[in-house]
Every structure is written in structure tokens, then in C-alpha cells.
N, C-alpha and C positions, 0 to 999 in steps of 0.2 A: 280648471279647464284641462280636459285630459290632452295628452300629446300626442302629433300625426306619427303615425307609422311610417318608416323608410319609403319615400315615394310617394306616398299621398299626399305631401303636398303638390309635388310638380305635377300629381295626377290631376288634382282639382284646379292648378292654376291652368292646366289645357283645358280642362273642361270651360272655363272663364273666354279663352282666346276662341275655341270651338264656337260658341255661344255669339260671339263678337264678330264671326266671319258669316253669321247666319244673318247677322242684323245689319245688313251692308247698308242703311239709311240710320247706322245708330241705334242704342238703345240708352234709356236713362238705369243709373243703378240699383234704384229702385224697382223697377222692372225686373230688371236681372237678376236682382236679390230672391225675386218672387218665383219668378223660374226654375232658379237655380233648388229653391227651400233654404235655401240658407240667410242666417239674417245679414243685415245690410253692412255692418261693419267687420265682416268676413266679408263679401265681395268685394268692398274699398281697399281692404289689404289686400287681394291678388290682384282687382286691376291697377293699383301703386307700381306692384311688383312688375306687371307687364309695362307698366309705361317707362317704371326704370330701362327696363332689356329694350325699349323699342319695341314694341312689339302690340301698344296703345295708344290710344291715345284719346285728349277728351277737350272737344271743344264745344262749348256753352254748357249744358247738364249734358250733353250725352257722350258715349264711348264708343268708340271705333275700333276698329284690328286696321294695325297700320298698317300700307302696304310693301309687301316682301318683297 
């Protein structure tokens, strides 16, 4: 697997919380995997990453942007 460039990751993890302030009823990861083009176990690591920071959150299948 090739490796992010300086900043693409935290580029693509906004794009993830972007995505999540759009879906204010939720979305499941699947969805958002599909959206995104990315497969599903790259968007389970950035919205992880987001719900570390606070900044997600996931209740029953779906994900949230917690609020700020």
C-alpha cells in the first residue's frame, strides 16, 4: 500500500467530518464509503480517528459529526 503524502491524511479525514455535517440525520459507512469512492475499511479508519478527537460519533449503524 503506497503511503499518504504530508497532509493527506488530515485532508481526507475533513473530507469524512465534511460529509458527516452534510448528513445531519446520519449516514451508515457504507453509504459513505460509496460516496466517498473509497473502500469501506479506509472510511472505518478515519471515522475511528474522528470519534477518537470527538468530533463523531456512531450510534446504531449510523455516524454523526458531533456537535461543536
Amino acid at each position: 500500500m503506497a503511503r499518504l503524502r504530508d497532509g493527506e491524511k488530515s485532508n481526507k479525514e475533513e473530507k469524512v467530518h465534511r460529509k458527516l455535517a452534510k448528513h445531519i440525520f446520519g449516514i451508515r459507512e457504507g453509504e459513505l464509503s460509496e460516496e466517498l469512492g473509497w473502500e469501506r475499511r479506509t472510511t472505518n479508519n478515519y471515522l475511528r480517528r474522528l470519534e477518537q478527537k470527538g468530533k463523531a460519533y456512531k450510534e446504531g449503524r449510523s455516524w454523526f459529526k458531533e456537535d461543536e
